[in-house]
mmJSON file of the N, C-alpha and C atoms, coordinates in Angstrom:
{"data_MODEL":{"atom_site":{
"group_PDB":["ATOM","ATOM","ATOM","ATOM","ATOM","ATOM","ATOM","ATOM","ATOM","ATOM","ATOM","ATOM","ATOM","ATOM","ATOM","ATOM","ATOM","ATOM","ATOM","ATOM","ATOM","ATOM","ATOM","ATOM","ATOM","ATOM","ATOM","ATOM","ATOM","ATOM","ATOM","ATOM","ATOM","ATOM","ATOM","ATOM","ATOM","ATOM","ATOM","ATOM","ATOM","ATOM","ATOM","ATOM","ATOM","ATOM","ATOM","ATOM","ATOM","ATOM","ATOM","ATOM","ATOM","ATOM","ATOM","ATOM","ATOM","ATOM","ATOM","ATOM","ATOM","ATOM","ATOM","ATOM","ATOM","ATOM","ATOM","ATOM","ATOM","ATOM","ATOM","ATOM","ATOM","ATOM","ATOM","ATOM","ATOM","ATOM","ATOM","ATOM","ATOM","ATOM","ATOM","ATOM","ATOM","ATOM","ATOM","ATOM","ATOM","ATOM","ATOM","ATOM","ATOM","ATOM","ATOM","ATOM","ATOM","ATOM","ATOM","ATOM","ATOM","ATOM","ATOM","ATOM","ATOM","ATOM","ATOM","ATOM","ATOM","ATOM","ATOM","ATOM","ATOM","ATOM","ATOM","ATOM","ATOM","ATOM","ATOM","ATOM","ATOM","ATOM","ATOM","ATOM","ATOM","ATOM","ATOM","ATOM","ATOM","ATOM","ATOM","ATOM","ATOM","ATOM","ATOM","ATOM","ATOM","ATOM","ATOM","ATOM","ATOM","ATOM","ATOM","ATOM","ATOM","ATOM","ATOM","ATOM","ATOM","ATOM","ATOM","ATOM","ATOM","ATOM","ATOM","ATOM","ATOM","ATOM","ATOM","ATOM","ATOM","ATOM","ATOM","ATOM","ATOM","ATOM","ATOM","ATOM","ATOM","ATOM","ATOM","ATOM","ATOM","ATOM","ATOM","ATOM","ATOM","ATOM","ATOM","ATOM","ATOM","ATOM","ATOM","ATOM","ATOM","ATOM","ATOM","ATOM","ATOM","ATOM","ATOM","ATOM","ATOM","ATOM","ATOM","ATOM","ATOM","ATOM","ATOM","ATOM","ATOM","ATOM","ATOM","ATOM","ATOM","ATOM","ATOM","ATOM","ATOM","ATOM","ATOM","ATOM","ATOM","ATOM","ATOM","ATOM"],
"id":[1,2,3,4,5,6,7,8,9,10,11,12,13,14,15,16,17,18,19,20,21,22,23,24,25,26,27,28,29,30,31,32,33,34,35,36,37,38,39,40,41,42,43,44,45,46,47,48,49,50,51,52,53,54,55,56,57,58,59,60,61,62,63,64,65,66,67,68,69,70,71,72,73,74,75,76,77,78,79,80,81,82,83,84,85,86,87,88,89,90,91,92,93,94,95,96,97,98,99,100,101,102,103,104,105,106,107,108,109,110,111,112,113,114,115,116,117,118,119,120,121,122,123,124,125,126,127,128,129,130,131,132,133,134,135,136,137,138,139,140,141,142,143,144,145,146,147,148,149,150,151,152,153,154,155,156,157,158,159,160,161,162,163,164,165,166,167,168,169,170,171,172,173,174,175,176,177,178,179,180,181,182,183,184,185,186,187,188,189,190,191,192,193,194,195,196,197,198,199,200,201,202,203,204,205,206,207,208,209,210,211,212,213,214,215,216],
"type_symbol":["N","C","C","N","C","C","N","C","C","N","C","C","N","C","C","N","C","C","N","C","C","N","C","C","N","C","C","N","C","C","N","C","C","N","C","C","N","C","C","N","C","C","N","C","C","N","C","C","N","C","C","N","C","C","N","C","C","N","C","C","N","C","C","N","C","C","N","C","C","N","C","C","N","C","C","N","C","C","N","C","C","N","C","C","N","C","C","N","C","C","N","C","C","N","C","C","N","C","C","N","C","C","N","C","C","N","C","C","N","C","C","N","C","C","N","C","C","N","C","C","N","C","C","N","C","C","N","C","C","N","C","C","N","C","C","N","C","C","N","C","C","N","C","C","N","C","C","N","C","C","N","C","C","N","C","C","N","C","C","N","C","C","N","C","C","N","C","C","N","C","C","N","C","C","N","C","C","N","C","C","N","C","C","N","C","C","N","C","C","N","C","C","N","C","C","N","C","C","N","C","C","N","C","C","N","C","C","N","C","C","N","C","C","N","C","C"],
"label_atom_id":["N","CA","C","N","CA","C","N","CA","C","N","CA","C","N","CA","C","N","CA","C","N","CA","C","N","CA","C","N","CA","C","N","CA","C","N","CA","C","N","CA","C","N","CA","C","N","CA","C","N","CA","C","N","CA","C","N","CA","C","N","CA","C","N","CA","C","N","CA","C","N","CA","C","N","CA","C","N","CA","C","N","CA","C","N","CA","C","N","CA","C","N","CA","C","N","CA","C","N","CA","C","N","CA","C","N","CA","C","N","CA","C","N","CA","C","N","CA","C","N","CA","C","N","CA","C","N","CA","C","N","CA","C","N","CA","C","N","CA","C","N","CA","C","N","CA","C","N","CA","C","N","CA","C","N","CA","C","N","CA","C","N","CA","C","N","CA","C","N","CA","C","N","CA","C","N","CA","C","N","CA","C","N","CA","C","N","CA","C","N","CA","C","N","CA","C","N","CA","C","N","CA","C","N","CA","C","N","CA","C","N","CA","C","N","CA","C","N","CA","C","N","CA","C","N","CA","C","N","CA","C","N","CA","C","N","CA","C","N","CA","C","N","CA","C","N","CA","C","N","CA","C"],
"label_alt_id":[null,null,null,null,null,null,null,null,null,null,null,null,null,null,null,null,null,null,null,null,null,null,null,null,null,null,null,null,null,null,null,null,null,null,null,null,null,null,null,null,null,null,null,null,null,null,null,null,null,null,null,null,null,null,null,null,null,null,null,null,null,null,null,null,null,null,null,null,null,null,null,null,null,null,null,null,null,null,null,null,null,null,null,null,null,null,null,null,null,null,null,null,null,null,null,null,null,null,null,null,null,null,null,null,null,null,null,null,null,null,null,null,null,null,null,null,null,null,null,null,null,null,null,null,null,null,null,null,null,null,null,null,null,null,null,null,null,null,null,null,null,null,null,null,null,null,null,null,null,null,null,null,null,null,null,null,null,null,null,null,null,null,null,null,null,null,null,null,null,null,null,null,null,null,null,null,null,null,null,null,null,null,null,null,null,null,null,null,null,null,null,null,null,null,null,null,null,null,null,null,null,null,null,null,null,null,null,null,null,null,null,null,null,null,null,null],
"label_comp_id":["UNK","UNK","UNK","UNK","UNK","UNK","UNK","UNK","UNK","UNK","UNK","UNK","UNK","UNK","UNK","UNK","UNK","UNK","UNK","UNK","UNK","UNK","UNK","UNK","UNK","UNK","UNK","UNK","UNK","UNK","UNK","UNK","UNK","UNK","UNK","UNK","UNK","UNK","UNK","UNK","UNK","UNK","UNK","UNK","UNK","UNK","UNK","UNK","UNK","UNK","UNK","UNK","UNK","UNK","UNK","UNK","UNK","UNK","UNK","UNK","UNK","UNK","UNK","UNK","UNK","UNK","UNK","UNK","UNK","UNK","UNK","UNK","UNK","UNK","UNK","UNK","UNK","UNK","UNK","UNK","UNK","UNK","UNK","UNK","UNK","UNK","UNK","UNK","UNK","UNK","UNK","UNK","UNK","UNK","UNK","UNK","UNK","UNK","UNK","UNK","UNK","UNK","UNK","UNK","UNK","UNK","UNK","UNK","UNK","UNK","UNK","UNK","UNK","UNK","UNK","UNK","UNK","UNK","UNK","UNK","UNK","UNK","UNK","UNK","UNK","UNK","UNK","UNK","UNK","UNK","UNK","UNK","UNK","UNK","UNK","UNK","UNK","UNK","UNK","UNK","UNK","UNK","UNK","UNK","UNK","UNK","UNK","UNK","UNK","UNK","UNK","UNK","UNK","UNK","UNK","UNK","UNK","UNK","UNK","UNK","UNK","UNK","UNK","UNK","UNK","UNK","UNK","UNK","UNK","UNK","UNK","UNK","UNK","UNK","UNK","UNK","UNK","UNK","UNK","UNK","UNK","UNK","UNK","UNK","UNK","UNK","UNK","UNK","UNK","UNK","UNK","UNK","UNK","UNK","UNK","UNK","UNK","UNK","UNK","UNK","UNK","UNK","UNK","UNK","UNK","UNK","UNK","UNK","UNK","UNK","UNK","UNK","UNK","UNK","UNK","UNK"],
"label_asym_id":["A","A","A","A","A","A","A","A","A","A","A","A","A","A","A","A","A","A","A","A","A","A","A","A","A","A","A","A","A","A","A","A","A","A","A","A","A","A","A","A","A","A","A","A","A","A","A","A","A","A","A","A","A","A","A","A","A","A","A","A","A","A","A","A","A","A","A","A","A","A","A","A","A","A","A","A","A","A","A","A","A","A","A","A","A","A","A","A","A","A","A","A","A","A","A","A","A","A","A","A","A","A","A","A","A","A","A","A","A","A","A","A","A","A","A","A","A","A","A","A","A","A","A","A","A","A","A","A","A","A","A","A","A","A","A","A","A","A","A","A","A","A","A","A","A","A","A","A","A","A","A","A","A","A","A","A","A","A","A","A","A","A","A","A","A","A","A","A","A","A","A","A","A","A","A","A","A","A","A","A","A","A","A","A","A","A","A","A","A","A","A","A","A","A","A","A","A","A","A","A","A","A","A","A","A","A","A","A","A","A","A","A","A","A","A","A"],
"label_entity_id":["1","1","1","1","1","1","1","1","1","1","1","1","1","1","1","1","1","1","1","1","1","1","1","1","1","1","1","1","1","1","1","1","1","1","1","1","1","1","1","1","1","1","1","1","1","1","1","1","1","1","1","1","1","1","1","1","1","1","1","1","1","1","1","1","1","1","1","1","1","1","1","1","1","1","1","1","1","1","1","1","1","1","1","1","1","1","1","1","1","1","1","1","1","1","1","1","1","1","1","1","1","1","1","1","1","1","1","1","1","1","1","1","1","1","1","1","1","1","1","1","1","1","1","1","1","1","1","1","1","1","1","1","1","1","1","1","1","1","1","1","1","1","1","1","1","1","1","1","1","1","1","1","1","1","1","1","1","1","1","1","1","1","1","1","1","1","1","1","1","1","1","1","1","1","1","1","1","1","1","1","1","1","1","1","1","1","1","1","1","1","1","1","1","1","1","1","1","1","1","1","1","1","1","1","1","1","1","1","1","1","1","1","1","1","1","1"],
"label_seq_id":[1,1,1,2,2,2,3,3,3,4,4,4,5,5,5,6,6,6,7,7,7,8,8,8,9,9,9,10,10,10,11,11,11,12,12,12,13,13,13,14,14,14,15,15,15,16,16,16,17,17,17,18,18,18,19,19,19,20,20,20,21,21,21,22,22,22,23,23,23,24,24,24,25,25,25,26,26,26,27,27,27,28,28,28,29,29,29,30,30,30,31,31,31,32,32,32,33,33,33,34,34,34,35,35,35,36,36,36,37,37,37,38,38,38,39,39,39,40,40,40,41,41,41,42,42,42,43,43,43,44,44,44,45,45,45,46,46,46,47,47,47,48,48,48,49,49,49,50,50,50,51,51,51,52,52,52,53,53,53,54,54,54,55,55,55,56,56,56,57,57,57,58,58,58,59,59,59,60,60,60,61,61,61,62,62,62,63,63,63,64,64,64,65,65,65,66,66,66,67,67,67,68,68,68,69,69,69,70,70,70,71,71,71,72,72,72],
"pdbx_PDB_ins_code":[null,null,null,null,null,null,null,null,null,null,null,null,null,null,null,null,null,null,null,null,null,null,null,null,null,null,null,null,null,null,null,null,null,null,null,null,null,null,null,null,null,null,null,null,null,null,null,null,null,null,null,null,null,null,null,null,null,null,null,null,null,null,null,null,null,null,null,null,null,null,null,null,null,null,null,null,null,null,null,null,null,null,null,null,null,null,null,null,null,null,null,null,null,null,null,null,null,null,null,null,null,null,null,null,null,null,null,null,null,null,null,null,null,null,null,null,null,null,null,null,null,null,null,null,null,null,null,null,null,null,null,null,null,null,null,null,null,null,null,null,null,null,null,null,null,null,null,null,null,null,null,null,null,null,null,null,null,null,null,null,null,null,null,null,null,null,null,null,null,null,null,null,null,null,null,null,null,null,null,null,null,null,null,null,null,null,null,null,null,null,null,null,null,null,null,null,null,null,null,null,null,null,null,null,null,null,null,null,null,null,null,null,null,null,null,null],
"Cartn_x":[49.658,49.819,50.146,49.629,49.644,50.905,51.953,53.188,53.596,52.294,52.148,51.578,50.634,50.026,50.929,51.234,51.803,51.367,50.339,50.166,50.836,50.822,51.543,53.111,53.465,54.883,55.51,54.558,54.805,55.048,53.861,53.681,55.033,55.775,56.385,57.837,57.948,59.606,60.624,60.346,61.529,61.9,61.021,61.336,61.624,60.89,61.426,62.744,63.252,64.501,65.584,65.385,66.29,66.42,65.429,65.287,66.647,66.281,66.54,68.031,68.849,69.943,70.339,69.551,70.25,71.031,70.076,70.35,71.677,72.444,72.923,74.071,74.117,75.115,75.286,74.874,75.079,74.189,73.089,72.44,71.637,71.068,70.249,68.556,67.883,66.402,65.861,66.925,66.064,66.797,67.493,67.855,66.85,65.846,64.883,64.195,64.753,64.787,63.082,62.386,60.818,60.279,60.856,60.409,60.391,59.33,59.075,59.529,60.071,60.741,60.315,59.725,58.885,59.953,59.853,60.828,60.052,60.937,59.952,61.017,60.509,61.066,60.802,61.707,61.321,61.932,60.961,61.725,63.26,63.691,65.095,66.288,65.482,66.371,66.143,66.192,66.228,65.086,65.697,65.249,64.262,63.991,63.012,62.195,61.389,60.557,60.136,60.056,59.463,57.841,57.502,55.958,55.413,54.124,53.74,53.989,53.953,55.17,53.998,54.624,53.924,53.567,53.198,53.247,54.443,54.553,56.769,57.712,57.347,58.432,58.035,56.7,56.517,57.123,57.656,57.866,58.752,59.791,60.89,61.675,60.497,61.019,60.861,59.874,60.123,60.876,61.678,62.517,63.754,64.176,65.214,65.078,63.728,63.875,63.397,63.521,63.784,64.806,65.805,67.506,67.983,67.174,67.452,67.433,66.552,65.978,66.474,67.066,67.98,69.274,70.033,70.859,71.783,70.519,70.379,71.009],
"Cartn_y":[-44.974,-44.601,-45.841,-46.004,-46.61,-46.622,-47.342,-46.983,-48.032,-48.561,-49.741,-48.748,-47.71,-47.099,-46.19,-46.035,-45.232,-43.696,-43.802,-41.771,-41.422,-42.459,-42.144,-42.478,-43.039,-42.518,-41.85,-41.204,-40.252,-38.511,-39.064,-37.193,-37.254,-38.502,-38.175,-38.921,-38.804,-39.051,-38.595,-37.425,-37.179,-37.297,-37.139,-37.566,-39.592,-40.212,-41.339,-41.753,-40.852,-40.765,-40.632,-39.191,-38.416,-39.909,-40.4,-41.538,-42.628,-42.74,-43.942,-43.743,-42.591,-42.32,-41.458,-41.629,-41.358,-42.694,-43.314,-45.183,-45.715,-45.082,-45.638,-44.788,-43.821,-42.993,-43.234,-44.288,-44.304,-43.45,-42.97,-42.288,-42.636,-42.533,-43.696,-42.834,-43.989,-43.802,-42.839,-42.16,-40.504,-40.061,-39.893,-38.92,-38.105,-38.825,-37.823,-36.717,-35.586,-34.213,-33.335,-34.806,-34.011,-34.709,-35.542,-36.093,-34.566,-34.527,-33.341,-34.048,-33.645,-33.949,-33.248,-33.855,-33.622,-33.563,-32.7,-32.153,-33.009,-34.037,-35.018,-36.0,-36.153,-37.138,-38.461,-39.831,-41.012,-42.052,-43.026,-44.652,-44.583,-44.573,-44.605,-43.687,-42.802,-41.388,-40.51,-40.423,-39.798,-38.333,-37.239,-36.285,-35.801,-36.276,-36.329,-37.479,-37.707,-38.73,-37.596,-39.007,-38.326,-38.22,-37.144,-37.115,-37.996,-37.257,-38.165,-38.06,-39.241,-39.277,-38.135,-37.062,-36.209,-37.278,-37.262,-37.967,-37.923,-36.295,-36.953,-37.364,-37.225,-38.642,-39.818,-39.955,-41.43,-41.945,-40.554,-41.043,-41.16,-40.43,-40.631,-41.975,-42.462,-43.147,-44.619,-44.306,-45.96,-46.185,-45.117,-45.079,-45.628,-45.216,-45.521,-47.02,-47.057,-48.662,-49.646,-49.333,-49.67,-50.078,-49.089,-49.472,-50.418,-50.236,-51.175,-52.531,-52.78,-54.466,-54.564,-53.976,-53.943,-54.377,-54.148,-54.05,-55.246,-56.028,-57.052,-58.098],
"Cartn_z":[44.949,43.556,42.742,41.806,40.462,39.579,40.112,39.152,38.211,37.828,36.6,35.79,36.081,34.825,34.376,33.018,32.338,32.296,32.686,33.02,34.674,35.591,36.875,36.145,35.731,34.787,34.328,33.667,32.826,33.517,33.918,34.944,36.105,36.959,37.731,37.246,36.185,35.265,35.699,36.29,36.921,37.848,38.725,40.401,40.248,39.019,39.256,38.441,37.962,37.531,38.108,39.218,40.181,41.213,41.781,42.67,42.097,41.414,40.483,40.29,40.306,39.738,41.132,42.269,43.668,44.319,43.988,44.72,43.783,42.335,41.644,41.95,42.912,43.03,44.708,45.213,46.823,47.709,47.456,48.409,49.323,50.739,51.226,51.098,51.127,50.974,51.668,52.863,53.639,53.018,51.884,51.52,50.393,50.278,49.434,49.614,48.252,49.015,49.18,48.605,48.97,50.349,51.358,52.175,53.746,53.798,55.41,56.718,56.969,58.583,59.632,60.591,61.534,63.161,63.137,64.707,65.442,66.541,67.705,68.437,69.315,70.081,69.839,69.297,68.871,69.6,69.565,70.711,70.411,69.168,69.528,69.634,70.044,70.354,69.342,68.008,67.134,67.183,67.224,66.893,65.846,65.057,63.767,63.123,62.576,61.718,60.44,59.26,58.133,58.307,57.704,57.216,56.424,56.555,55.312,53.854,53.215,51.752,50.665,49.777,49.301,47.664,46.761,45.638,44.904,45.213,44.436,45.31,46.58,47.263,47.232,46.949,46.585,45.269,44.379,42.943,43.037,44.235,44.327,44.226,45.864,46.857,45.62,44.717,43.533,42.392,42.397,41.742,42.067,43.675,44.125,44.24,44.777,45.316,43.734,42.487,41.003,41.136,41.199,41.144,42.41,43.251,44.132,43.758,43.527,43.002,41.624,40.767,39.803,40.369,41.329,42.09,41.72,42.792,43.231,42.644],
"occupancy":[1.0,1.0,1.0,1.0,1.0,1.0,1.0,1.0,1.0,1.0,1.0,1.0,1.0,1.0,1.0,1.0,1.0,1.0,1.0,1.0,1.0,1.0,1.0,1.0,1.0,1.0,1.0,1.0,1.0,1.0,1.0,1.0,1.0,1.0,1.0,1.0,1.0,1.0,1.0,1.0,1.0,1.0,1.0,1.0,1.0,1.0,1.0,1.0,1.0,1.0,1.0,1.0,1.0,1.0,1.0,1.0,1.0,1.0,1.0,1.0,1.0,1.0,1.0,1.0,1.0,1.0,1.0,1.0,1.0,1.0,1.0,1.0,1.0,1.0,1.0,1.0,1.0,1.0,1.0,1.0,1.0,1.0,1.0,1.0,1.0,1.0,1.0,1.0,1.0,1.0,1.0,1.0,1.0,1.0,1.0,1.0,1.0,1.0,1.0,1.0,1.0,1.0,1.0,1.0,1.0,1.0,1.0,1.0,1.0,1.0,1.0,1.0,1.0,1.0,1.0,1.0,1.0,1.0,1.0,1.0,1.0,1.0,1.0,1.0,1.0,1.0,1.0,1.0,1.0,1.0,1.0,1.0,1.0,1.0,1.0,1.0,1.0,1.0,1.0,1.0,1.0,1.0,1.0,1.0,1.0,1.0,1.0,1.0,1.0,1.0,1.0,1.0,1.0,1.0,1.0,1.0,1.0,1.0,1.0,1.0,1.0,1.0,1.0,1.0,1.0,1.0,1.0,1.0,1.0,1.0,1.0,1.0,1.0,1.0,1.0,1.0,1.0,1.0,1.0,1.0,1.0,1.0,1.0,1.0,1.0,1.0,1.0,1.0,1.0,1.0,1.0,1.0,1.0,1.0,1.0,1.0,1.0,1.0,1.0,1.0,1.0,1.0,1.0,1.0,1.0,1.0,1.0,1.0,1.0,1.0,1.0,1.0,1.0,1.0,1.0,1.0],
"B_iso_or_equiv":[0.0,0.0,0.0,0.0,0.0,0.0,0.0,0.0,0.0,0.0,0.0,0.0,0.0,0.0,0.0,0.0,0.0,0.0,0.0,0.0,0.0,0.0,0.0,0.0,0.0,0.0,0.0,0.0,0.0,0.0,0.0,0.0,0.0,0.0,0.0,0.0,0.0,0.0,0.0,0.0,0.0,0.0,0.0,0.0,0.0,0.0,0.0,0.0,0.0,0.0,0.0,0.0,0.0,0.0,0.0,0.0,0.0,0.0,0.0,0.0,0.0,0.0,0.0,0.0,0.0,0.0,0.0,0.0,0.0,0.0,0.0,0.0,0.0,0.0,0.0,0.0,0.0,0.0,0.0,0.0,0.0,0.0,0.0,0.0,0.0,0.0,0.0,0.0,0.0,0.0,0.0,0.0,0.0,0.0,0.0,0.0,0.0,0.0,0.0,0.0,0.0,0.0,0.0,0.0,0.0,0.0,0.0,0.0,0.0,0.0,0.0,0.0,0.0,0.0,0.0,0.0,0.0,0.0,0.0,0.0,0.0,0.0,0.0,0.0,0.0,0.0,0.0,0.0,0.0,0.0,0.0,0.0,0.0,0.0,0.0,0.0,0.0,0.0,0.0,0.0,0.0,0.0,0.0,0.0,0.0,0.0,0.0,0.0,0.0,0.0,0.0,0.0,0.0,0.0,0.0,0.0,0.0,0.0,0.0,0.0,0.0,0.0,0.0,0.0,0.0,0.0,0.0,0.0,0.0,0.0,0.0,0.0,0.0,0.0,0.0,0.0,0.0,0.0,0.0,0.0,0.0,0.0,0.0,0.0,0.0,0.0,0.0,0.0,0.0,0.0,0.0,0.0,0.0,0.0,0.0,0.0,0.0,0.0,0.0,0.0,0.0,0.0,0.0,0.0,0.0,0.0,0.0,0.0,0.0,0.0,0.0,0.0,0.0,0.0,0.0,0.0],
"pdbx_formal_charge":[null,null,null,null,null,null,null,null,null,null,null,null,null,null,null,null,null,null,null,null,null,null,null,null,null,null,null,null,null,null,null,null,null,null,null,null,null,null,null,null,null,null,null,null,null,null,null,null,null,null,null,null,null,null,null,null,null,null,null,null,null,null,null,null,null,null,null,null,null,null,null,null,null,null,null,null,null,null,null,null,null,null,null,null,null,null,null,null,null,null,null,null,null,null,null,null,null,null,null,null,null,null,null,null,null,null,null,null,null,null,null,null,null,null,null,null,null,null,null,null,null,null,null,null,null,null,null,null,null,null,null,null,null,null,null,null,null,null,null,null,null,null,null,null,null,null,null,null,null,null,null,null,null,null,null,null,null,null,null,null,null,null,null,null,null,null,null,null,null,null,null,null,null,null,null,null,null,null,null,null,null,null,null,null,null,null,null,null,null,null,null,null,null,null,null,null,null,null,null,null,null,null,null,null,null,null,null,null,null,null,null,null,null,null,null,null],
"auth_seq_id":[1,1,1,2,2,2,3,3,3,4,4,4,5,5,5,6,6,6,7,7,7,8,8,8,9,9,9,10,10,10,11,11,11,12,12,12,13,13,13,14,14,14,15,15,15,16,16,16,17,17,17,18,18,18,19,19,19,20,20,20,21,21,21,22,22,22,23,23,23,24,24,24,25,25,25,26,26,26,27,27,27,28,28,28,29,29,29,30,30,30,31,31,31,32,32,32,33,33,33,34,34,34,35,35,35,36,36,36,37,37,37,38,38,38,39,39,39,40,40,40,41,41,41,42,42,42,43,43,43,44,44,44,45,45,45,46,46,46,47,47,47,48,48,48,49,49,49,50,50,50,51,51,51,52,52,52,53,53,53,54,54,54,55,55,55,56,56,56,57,57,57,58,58,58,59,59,59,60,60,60,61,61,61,62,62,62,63,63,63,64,64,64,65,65,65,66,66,66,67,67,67,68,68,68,69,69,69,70,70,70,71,71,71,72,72,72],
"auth_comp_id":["UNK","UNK","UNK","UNK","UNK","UNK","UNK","UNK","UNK","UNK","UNK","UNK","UNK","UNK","UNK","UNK","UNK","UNK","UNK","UNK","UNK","UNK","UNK","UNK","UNK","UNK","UNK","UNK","UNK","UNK","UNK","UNK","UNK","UNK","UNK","UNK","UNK","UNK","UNK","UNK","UNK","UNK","UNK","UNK","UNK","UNK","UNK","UNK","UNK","UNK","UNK","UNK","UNK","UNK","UNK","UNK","UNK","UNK","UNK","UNK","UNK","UNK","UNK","UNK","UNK","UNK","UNK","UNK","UNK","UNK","UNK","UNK","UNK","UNK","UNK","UNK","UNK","UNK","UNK","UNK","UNK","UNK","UNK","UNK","UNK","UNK","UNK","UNK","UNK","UNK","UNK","UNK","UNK","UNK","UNK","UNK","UNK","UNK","UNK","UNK","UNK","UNK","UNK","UNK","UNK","UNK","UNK","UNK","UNK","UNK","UNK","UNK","UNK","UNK","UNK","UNK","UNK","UNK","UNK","UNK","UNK","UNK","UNK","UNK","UNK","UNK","UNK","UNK","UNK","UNK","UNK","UNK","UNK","UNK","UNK","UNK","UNK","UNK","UNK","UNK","UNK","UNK","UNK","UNK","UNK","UNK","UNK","UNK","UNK","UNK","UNK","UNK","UNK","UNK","UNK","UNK","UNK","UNK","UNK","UNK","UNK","UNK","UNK","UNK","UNK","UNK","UNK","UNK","UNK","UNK","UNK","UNK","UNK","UNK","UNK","UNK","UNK","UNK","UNK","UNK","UNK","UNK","UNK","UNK","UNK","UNK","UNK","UNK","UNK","UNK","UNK","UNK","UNK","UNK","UNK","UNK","UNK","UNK","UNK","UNK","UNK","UNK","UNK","UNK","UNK","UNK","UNK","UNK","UNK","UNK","UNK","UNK","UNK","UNK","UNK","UNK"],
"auth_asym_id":["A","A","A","A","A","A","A","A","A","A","A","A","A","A","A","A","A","A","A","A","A","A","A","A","A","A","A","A","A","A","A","A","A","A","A","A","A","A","A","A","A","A","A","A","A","A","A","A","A","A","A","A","A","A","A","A","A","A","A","A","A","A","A","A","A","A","A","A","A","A","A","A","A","A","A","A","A","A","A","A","A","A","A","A","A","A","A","A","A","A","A","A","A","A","A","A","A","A","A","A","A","A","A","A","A","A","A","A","A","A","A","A","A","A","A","A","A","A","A","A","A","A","A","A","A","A","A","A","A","A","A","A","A","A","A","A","A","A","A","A","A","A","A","A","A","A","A","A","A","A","A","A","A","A","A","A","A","A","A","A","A","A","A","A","A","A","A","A","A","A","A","A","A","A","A","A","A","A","A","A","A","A","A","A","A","A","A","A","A","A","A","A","A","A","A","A","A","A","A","A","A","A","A","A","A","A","A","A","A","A","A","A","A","A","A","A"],
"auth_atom_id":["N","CA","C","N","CA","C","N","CA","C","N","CA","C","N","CA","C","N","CA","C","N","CA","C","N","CA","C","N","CA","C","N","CA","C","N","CA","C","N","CA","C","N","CA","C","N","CA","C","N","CA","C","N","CA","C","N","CA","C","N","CA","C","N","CA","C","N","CA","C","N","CA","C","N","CA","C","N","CA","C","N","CA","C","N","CA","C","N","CA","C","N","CA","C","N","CA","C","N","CA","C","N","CA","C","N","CA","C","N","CA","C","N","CA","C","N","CA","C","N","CA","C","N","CA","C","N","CA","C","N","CA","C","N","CA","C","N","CA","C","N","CA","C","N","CA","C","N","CA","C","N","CA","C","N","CA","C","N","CA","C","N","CA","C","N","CA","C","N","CA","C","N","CA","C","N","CA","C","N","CA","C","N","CA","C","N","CA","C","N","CA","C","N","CA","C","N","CA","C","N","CA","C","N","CA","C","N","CA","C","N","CA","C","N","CA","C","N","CA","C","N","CA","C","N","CA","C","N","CA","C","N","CA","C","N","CA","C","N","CA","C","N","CA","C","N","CA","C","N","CA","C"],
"pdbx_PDB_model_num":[1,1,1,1,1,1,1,1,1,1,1,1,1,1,1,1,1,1,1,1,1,1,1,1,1,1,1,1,1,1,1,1,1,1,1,1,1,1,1,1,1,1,1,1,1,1,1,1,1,1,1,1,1,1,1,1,1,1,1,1,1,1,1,1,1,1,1,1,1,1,1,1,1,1,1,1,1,1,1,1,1,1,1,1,1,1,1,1,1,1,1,1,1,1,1,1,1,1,1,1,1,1,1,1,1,1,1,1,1,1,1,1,1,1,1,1,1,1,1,1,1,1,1,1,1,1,1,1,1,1,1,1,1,1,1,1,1,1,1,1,1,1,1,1,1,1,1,1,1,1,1,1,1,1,1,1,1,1,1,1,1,1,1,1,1,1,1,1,1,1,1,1,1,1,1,1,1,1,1,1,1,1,1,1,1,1,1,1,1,1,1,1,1,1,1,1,1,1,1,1,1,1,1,1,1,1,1,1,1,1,1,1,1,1,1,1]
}}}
């Protein structure tokens, strides 16, 4: 996704808002609540992996990582 163009902006404002104001409140990057979690066995023990990212966890997920590199 295109999150230089202002219509991918516009349409996902909020999820890159919510993102954006998760990372500014301490939340970590699985904590995004559109990411699918896949029941499985993984190399390092872990019980789950995420799916694949839907377009509003991607809007999420650049939001958070906005405030991230704001952070900084």
């Amino acid at each position: 996704m295109d999150f230089n163009a202002y219509s991918t902006r516009s349409r996902f404002a909020a999820e890159i808002n919510a993102g954006y104001s998760a990372r500014l409140s301490g939340q970590r990057l699985s904590d995004n609540p559109h990411l699918v979690w896949i029941e499985c066995e993984t190399e390092d023990g872990a019980n789950r992996r995420a799916g694949a990212l839907s377009e509003k966890a991607q809007a999420w997920q650049h939001g958070w990582r906005l405030a991230d590199q704001a952070a900084r």
